[in-house]
C-alpha positions, 0 to 999 in steps of 0.5 A: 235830266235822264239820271239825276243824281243827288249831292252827298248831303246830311240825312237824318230823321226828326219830328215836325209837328208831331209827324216823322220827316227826313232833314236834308242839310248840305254839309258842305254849307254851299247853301245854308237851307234845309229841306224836310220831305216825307219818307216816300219823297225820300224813298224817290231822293234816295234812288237818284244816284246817277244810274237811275233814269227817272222810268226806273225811279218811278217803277220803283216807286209804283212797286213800293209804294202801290201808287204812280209816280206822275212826271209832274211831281218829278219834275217838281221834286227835281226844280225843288233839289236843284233850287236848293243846291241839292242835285249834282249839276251845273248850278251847283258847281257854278255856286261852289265856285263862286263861294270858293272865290269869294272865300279866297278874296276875303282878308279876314275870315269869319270865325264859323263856329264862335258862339256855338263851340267857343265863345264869340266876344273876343274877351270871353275867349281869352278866358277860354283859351286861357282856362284851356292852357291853365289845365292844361299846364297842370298836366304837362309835368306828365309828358316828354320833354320836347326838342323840337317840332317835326311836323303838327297834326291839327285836326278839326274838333270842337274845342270843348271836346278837345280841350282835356288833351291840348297842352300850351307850346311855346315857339321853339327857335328851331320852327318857323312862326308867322302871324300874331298868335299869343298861344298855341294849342298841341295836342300831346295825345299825336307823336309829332314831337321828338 
């Protein structure tokens, strides 16, 4: 690997143990680990981005940091990011693909954030969601009266976060509905209603 480059990942600093590391995740949940590294490991990450060699890496590093930068933990760092999914490469399109496919396959979906930003036992939600419309058909007074759909926008949000701007919609005969859905959360703050 002559120019190693790293995958767009999620980068932030925490303490473990009292000292200060980097967190690594990968936010496209391709692999579900997270590496911790130290700021002068980060300092080499960070310089792999395609247009460095590894002799540029380790100049770098030597002008920094006052020390060599051995092959040898290179090569380490380098099985290390690759093990890990981290590195751009053939291992990681290969996994991508793979999860794509057996993603596509799957009849039913897990639901990834139940428990975290909605509740995860079925009856628990109901009341959520039901809470959720109840206040929100408090408000609805205040908005214009609707003819038909036009087109939604659904971003993704953490319900909770979300909530105070969702208003309950009944199906209108003139758009299209498959599936079993009891309720549907708008968002009236998104002029797609006319």
């Amino acid at each position: 690997m002559d120019k190693p480059k790293i995958r767009p990942l999620n980068v932030f600093p925490i303490e473990d143990g009292g000292r200060q590391v980097i967190c690594l995740q990968d936010p496209l949940k391709i692999v579900d680990k997270h590496m911790f590294v130290d700021y002068q490991t980060y300092f080499i990450i960070a310089l792999m981005d395609g247009e460095h060699e590894i002799s540029d890496i380790q100049l770098a590093y030597t002008r920094r940091f006052s020390d060599l930068l051995l092959n040898k933990r290179v090569n380490f760092l380098l099985r290390e990011l690759d093990d890990n999914l981290f590195l751009e490469g053939e291992r990681f399109e290969e996994a991508k693909r793979q999860l794509s496919e057996s993603f596509r396959r799957k009849p039913v979906r897990r639901a990834e954030h139940a428990g975290s930003a909605y509740e995860e036992e079925p009856e628990k939600l109901r009341a959520q969601l039901d809470e959720i419309m109840r206040m929100a058909g408090e408000g609805k007074q205040n908005h214009r009266k609707r003819k038909y759909l036009r087109g939604l926008i659904a971003p993704h949000i953490d319900i909770r976060a979300g909530a105070e701007s969702y208003e309950p919609e009944s199906p209108h005969p003139h758009s299209s509905r498959t599936g079993d859905v009891d309720k549907e959360m708008v968002d009236p703050s998104i002029d797609g209603y006319h």
